[in-house]
Kinemage of the C-alpha trace (Angstrom):
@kinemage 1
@onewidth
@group {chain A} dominant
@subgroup {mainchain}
@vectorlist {calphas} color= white
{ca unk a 1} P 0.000 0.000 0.000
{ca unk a 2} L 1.529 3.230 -0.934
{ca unk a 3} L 0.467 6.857 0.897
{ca unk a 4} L -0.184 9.303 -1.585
{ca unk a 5} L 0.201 13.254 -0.629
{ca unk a 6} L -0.593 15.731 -3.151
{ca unk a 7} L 0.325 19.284 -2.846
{ca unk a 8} L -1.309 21.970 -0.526
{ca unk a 9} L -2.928 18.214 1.077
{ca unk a 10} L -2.280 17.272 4.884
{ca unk a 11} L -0.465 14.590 5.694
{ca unk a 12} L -2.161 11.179 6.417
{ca unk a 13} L -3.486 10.818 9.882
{ca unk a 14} L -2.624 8.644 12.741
{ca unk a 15} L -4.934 5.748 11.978
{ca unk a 16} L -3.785 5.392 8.498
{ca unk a 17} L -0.238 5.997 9.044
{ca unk a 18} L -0.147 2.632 11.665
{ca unk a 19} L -2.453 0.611 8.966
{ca unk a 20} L 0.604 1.011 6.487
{ca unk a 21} L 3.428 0.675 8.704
{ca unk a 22} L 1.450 -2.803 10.371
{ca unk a 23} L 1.071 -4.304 7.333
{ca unk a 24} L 4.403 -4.027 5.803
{ca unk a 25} L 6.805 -5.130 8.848
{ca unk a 26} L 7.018 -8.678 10.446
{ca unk a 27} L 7.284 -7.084 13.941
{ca unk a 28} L 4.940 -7.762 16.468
{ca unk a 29} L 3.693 -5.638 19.843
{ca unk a 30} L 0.354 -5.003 21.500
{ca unk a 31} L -1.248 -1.778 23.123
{ca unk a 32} L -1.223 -1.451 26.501
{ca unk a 33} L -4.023 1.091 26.551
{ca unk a 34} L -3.543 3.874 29.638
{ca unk a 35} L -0.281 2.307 30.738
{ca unk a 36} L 3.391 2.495 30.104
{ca unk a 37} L 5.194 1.916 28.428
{ca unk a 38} L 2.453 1.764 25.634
{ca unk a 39} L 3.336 -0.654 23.451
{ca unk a 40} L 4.818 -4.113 24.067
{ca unk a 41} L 6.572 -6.229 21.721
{ca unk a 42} L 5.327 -10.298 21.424
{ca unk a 43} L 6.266 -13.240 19.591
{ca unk a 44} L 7.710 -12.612 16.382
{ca unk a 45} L 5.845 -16.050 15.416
{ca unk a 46} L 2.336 -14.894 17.480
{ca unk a 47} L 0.649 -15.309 13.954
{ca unk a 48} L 1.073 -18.986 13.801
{ca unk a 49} L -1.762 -19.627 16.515
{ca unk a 50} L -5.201 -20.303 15.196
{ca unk a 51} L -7.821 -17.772 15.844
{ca unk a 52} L -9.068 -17.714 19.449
{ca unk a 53} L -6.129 -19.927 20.300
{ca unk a 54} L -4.102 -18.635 23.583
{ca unk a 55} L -0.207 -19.516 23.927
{ca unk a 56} L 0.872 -21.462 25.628
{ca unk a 57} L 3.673 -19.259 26.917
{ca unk a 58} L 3.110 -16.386 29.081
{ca unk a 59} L 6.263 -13.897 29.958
{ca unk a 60} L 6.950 -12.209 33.025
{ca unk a 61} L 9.563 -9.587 32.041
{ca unk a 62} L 10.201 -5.997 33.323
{ca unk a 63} L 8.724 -3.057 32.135
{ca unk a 64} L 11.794 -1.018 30.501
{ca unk a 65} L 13.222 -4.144 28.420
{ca unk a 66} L 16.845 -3.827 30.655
{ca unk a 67} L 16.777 -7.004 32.479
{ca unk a 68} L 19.674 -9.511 31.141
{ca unk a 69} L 17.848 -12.392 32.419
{ca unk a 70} L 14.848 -11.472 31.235
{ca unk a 71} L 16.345 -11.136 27.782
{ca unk a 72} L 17.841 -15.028 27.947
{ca unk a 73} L 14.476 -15.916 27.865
{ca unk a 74} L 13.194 -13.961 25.438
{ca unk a 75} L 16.348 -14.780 22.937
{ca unk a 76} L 15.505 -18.665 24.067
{ca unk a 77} L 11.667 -18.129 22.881
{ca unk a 78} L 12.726 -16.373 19.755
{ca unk a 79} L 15.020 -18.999 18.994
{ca unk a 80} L 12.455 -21.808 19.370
{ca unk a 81} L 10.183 -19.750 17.873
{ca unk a 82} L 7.382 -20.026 20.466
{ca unk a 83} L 4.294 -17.881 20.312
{ca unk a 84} L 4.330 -16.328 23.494
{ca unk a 85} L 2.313 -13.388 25.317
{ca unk a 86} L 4.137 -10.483 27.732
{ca unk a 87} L 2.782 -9.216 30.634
{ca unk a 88} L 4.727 -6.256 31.947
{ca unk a 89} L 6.155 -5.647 35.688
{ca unk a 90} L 7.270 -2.406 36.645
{ca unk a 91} L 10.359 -3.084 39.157
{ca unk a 92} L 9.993 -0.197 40.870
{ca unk a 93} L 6.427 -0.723 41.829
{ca unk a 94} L 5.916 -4.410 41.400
{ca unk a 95} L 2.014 -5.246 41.779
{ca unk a 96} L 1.199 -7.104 44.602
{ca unk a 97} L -0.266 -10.167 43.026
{ca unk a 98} L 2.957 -10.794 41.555
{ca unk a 99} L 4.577 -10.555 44.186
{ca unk a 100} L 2.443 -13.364 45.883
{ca unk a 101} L 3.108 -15.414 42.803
{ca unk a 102} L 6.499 -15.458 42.134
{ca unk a 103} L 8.270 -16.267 46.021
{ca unk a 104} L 11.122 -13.930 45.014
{ca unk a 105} L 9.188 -11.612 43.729
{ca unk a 106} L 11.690 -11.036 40.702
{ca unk a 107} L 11.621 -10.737 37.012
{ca unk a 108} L 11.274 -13.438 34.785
{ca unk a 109} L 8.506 -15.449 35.270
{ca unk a 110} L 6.738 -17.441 33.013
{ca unk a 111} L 3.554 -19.869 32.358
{ca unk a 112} L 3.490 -22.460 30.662
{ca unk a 113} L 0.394 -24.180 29.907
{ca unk a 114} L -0.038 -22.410 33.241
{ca unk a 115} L 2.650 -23.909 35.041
{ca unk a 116} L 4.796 -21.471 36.960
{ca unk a 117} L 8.348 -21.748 36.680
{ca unk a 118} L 10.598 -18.491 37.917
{ca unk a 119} L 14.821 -17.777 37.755
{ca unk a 120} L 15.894 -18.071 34.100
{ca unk a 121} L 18.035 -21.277 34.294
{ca unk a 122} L 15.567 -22.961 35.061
{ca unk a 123} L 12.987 -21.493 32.746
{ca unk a 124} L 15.384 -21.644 29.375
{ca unk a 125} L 15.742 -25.718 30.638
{ca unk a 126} L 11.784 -26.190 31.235
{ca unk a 127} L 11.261 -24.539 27.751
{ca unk a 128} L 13.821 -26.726 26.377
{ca unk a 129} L 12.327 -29.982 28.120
{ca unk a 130} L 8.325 -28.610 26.890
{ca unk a 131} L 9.131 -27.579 23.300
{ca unk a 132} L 11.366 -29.964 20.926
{ca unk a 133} L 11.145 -27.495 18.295
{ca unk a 134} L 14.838 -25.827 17.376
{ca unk a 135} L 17.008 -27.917 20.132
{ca unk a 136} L 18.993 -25.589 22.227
{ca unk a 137} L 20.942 -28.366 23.558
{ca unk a 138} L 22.567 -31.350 21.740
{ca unk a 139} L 20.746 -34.974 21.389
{ca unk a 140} L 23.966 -36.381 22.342
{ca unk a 141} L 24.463 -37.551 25.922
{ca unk a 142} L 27.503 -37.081 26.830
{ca unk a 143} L 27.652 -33.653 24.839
{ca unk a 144} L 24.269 -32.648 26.301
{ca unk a 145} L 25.952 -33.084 29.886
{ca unk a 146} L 28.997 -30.784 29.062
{ca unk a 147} L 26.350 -28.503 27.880
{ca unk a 148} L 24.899 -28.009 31.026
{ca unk a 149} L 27.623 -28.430 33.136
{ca unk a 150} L 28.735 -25.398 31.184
{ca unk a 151} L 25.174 -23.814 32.465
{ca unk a 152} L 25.891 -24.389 35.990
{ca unk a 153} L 29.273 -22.916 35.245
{ca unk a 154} L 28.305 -19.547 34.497
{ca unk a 155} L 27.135 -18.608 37.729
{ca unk a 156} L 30.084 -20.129 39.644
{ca unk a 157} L 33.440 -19.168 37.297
{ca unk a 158} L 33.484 -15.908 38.627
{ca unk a 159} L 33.850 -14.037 34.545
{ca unk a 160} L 30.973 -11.778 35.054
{ca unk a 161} L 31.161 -11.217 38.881
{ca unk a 162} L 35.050 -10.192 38.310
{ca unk a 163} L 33.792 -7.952 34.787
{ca unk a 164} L 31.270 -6.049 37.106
{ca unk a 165} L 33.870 -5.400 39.968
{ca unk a 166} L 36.351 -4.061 37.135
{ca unk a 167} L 33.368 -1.601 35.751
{ca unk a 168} L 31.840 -0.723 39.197
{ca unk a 169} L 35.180 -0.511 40.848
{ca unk a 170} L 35.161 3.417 42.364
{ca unk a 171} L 37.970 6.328 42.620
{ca unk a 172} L 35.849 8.188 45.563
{ca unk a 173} L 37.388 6.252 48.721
{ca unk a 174} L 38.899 8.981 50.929
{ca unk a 175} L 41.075 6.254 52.813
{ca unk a 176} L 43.582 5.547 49.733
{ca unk a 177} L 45.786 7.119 47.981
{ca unk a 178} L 45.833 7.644 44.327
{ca unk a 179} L 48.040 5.496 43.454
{ca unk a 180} L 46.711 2.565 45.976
{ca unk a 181} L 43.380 3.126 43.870
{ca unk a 182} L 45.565 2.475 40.400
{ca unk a 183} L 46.857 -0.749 41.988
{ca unk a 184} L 43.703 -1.553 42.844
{ca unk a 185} L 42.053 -0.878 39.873
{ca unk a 186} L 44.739 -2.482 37.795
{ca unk a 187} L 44.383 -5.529 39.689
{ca unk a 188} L 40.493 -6.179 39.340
{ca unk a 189} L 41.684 -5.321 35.423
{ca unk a 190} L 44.266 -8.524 35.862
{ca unk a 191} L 41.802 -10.529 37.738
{ca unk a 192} L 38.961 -9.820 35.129
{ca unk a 193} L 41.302 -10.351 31.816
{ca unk a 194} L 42.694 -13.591 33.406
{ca unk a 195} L 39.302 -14.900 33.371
{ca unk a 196} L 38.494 -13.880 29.992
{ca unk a 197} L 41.795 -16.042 28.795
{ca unk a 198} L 39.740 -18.662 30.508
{ca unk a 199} L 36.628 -17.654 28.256
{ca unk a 200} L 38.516 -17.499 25.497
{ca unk a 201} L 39.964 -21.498 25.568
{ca unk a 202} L 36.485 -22.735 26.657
{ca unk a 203} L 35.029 -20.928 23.498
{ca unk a 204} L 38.366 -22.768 21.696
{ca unk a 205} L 37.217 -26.171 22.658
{ca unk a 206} L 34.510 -27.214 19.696
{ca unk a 207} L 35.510 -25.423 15.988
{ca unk a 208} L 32.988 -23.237 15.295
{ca unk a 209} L 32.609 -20.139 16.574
{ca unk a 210} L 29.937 -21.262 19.950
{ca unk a 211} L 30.282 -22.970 23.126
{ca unk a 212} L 29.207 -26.101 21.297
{ca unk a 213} L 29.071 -27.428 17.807
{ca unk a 214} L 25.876 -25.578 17.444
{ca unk a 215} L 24.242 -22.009 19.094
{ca unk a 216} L 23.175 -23.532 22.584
{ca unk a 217} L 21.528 -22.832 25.899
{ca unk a 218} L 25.071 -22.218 27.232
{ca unk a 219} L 25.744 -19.098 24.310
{ca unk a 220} L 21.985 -17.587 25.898
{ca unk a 221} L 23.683 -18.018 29.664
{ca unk a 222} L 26.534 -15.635 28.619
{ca unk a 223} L 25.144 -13.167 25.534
{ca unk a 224} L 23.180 -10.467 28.355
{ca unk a 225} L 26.077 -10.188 30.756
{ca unk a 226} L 28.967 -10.091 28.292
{ca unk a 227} L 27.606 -8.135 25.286
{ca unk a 228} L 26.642 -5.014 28.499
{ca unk a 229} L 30.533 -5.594 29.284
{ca unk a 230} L 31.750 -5.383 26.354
{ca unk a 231} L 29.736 -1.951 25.379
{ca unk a 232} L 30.332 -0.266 28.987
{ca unk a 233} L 33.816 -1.241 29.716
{ca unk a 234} L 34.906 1.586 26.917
{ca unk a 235} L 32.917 4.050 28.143
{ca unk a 236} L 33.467 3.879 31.426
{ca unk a 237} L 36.745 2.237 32.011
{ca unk a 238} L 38.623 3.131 28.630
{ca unk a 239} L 38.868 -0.906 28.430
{ca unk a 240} L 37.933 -2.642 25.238
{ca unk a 241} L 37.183 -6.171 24.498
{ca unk a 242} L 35.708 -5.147 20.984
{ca unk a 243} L 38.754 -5.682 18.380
{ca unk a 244} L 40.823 -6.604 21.593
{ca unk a 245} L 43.388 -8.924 19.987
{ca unk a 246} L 44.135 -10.969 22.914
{ca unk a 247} L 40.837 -11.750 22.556
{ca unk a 248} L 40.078 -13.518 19.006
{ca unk a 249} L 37.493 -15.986 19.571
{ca unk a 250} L 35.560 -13.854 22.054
{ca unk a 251} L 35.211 -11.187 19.354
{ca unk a 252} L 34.116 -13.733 16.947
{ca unk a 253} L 31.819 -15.132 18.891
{ca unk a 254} L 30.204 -11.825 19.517
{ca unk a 255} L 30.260 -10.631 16.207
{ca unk a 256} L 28.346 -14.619 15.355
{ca unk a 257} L 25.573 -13.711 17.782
{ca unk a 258} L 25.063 -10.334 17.092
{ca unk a 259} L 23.632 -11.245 13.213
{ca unk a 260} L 21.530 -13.846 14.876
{ca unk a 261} L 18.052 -13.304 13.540
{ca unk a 262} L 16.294 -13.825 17.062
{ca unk a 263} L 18.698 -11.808 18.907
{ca unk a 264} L 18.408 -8.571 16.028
{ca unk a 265} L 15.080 -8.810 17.102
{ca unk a 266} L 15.912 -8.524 21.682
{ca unk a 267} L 19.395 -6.974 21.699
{ca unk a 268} L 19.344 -3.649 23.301
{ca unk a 269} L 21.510 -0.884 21.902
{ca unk a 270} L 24.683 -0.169 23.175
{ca unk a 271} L 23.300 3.787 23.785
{ca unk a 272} L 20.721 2.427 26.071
{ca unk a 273} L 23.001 -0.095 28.045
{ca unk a 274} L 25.596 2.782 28.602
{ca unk a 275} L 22.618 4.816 29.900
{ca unk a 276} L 21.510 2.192 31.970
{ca unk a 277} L 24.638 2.421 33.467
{ca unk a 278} L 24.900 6.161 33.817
{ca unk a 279} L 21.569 6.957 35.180
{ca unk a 280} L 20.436 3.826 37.163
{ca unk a 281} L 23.802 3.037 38.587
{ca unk a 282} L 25.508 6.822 38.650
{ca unk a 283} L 28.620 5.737 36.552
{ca unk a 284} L 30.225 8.197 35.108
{ca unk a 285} L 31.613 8.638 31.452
{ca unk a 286} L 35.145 8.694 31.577
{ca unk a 287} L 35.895 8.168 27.500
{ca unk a 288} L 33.291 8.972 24.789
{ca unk a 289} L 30.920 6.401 23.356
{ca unk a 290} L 31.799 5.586 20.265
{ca unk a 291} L 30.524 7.555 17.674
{ca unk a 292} L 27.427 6.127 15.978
{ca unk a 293} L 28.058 5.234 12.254
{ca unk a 294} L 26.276 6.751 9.094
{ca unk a 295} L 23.644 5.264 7.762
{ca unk a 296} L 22.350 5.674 4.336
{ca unk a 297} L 18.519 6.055 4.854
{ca unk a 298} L 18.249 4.162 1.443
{ca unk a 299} L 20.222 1.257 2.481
{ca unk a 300} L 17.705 0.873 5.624
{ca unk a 301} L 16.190 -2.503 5.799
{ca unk a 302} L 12.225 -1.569 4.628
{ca unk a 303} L 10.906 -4.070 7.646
{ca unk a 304} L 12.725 -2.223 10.514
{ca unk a 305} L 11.414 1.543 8.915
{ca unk a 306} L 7.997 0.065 8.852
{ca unk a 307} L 8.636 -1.183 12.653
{ca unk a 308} L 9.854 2.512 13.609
{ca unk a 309} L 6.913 4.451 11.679
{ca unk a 310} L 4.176 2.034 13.273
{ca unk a 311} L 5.600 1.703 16.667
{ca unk a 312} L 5.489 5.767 16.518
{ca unk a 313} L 2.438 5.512 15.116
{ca unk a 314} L 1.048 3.196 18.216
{ca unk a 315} L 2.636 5.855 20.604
{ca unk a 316} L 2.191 9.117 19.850
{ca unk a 317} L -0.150 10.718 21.753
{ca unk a 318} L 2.224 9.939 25.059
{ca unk a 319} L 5.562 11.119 22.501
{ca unk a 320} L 3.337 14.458 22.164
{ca unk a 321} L 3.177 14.837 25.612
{ca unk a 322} L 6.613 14.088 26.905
{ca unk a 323} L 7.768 16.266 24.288
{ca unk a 324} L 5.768 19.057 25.413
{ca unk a 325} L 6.381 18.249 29.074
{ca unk a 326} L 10.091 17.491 29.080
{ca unk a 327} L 11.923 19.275 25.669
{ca unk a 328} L 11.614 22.723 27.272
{ca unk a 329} L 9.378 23.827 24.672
{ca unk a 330} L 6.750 25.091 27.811
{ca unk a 331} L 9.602 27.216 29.636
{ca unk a 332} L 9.423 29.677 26.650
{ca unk a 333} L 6.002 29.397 25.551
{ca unk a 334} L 2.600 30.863 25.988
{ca unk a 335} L -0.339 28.975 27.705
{ca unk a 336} L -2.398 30.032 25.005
{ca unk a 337} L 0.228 29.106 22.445
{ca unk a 338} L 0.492 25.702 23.749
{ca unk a 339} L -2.314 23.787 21.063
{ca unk a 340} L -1.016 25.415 18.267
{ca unk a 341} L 2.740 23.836 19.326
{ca unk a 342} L 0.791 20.866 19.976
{ca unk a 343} L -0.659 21.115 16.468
{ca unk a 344} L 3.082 21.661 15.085
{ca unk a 345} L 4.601 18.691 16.895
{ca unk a 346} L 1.771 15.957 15.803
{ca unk a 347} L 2.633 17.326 12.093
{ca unk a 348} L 6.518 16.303 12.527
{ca unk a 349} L 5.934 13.433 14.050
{ca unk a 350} L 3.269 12.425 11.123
{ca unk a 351} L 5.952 13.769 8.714
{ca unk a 352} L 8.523 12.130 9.993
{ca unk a 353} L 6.594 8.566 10.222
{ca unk a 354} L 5.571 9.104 6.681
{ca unk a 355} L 9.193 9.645 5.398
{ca unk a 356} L 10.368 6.055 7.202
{ca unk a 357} L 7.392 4.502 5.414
{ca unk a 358} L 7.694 6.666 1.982
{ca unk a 359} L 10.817 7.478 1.807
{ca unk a 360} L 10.619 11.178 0.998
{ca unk a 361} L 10.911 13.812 3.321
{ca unk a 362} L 7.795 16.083 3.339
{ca unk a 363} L 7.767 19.985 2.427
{ca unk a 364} L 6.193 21.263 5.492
{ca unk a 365} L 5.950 24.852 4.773
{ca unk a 366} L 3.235 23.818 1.627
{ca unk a 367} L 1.403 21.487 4.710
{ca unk a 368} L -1.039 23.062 6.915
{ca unk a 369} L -1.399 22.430 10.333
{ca unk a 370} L -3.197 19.991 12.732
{ca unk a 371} L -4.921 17.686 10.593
{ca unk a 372} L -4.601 14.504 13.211
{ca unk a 373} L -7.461 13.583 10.975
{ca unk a 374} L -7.830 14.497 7.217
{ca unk a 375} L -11.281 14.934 8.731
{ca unk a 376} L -11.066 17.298 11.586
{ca unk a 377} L -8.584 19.736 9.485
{ca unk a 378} L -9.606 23.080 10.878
{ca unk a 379} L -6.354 24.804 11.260
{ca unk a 380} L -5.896 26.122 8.351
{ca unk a 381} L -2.719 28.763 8.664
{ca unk a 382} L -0.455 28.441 6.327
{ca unk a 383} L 3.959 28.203 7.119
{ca unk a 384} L 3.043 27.998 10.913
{ca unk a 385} L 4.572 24.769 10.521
{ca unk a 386} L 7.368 26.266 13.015
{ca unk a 387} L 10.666 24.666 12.324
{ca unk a 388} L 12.125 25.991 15.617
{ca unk a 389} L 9.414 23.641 17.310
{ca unk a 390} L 9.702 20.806 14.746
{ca unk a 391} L 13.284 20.508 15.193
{ca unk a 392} L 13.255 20.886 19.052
{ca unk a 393} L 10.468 17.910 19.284
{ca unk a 394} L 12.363 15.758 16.860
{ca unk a 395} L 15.871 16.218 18.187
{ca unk a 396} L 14.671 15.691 21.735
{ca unk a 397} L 12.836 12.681 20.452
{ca unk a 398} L 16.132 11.277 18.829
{ca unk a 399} L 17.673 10.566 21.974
{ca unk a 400} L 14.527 9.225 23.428
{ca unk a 401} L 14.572 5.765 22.693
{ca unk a 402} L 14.747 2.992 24.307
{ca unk a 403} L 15.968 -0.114 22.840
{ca unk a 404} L 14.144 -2.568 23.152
{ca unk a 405} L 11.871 -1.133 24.910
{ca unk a 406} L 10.428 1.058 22.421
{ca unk a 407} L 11.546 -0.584 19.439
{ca unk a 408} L 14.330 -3.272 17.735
{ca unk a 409} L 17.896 -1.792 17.372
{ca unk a 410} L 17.542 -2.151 13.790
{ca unk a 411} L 14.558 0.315 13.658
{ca unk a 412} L 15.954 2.718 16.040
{ca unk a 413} L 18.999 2.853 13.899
{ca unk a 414} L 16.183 3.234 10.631
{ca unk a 415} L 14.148 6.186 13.221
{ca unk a 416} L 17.524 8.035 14.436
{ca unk a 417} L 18.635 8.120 10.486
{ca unk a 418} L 15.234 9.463 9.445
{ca unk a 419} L 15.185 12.521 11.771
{ca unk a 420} L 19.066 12.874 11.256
{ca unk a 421} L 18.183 13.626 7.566
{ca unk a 422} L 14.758 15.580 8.549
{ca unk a 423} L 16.968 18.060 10.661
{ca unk a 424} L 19.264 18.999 8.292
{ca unk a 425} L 16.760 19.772 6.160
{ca unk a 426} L 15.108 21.998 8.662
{ca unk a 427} L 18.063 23.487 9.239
């Protein structure tokens, strides 16, 4: 289905906007109508259950999509390709019945066919033991039992626990000296690489570039915990396992799970993991991120614009607001100004879904404004279209998302691009 816009014409409104974008990606999320976030992605392979059928797989995860091993299971049900449903707990205000469900009251959780089972080991083996579809661990015996001796492994080698020492590790104890905090921090470095030499020979041990012969159970355990090490370290160390060449088969094996299809799909971005980081656990930036690549909008994968544009599309009304509320649009304008910036920032936001699904960028001085239905068009002012306002609400929207939260890494790369090239046409 193509959008046509003729000259002088508003832009397509909301409804028809998320029609298009829905129909042309293979992404999948619900509404959460009144709550937030709004949106929440599903099953990739939802569509495979009959009509009126219910999955058998119910998720527990948290609200904000930053949970590692919440994300194990959610690579694990991607990978076996089980319709599942999401039901969304807010950590910081977990509800009560929850809480009475799940005796540790943390995140994940899931049903199956009703049956609770909680911690993540033990839900990526109960999936594995209920659903034969796309093995996770091998047939063989004796392979299958280094398999998961390699599972119980992960919480007892010490890799991770010695990673997050080296990245939490702080400067701010009055009781040393400078250089006792260099020695210190040198030595969780030491203690940290000697157990990624360790990582590195078990990853040695079958050719191919996983644990195994095959992607496994075991390469789930480890993806969450080492992928957030390997993007914070630099940031907030200045320590790089990325193109690190003591490190060959490490890199290798990141590099083979990041073009995983199931895990494009659950990986968050390396923006919102060094965020995490910054504003839930007060690190501070010592080096600067490093710089996100160009992207040719053209070159963007069609499915992840259309995932951008309709997940927009699902969410705008609360985008509108936050905009309004947070940008600091209100601290220089008028009460009585405030619907016709309103007015402006729906007609970005419109304009800038309809360039990820068209492809074209809009002439907004020739559009007039409002229209959030071709039908209720009454604003009728022509070049109010304010560009100040536009590019305010789309450059504070840029840095807004949230990956996964709000949408794949793929499409966030596809909806950072598209404003990128919207604001230097503005301006």
């Amino acid at each position: 289905m193509v959008i046509d816009i003729s000259h002088n014409k508003p832009l397509p409104n909301w409804e028809k906007l998320l029609q298009v974008a829905q129909q042309n990606t293979t992404a999948k999320w619900i509404l959460r109508t009144e709550q937030s976030p709004r949106t929440a992605t599903i099953s990739s392979y939802i569509d495979r259950l009959n009509p009126g059928e219910k999955s058998s797989v119910l998720l527990y995860r948290d609200t904000n999509a930053w949970c590692p091993f919440c994300e194990r299971v959610w690579l694990a049900l991607e990978e076996k390709q089980i319709p599942f449903e999401v039901e969304l707990i807010n950590l910081k205000d977990k509800p009560q019945w929850y809480k009475d469900m799940v005796p540790t009251g943390l995140v994940p959780a899931v049903k199956i066919e009703g049956e609770l089972v909680y911690e993540s080991k033990d839900i990526l083996l109960a999936l594995e033991n209920k659903f034969d579809s796309f093995p996770l661990l091998p047939k063989e015996p004796q392979e299958r039992s280094v398999a998961l001796d390699m599972i119980e492994a992960f919480e007892s080698n010490g890799l991770v626990k010695s990673g997050y020492q080296f990245l939490f590790y702080s400067r701010q104890n009055t009781e040393m000296t400078p250089e006792q905090k260099e020695v210190q921090l040198l030595s969780l470095q030491t203690t940290f690489e000697t157990k990624l030499d360790q990582f590195e020979e078990t990853l040695g041990q079958y050719p191919g570039v996983y644990f195994m012969q095959e992607f496994s159970l075991v390469d789930i355990m480890y993806t969450p915990a080492i992928r957030r090490l390997a993007v914070n370290l630099p940031v907030f160390r200045g320590y790089s396992i990325h193109n690190n060449d003591r490190f060959p088969r490490i890199n290798q094996w990141l590099m083979a799970i990041d073009q995983r299809q199931a895990y494009q799909r659950i990986k968050p971005s390396a923006r919102t993991n060094n965020l995490v980081m910054q504003n839930i656990f007060s690190l501070q930036p010592i080096y600067e991120g490093k710089p996100e690549p160009q992207v040719e909008f053209a070159s963007l994968e069609k499915d992840y614009r259309m995932e951008a544009a309709g997940r927009l599309s699902s969410n705008y009304q609360t985008l509108v607001a936050d905009i309004l509320k947070n940008s600091g649009i209100k601290t220089w304008a008028s009460q009585e100004s405030l619907a016709i910036i309103e007015s402006v920032i729906d007609l970005y936001l419109r304009g800038l879904v309809y360039y990820l699904i068209e492809g074209s960028i809009p002439s907004f001085s020739d559009l007039s404004v409002d229209a959030k239905t071709e039908q209720q068009n009454e604003v009728k002012e022509k070049a109010v279209a304010d560009p100040a306002v536009g590019a305010i609400a789309l450059a504070f929207l840029r840095n807004r998302v949230c990956v996964p939260r709000d949408m794949s890494a793929n499409a966030a790369v596809a909806f950072q691009t598209a404003i990128d090239n919207m604001l230097s046409c503005i301006y």
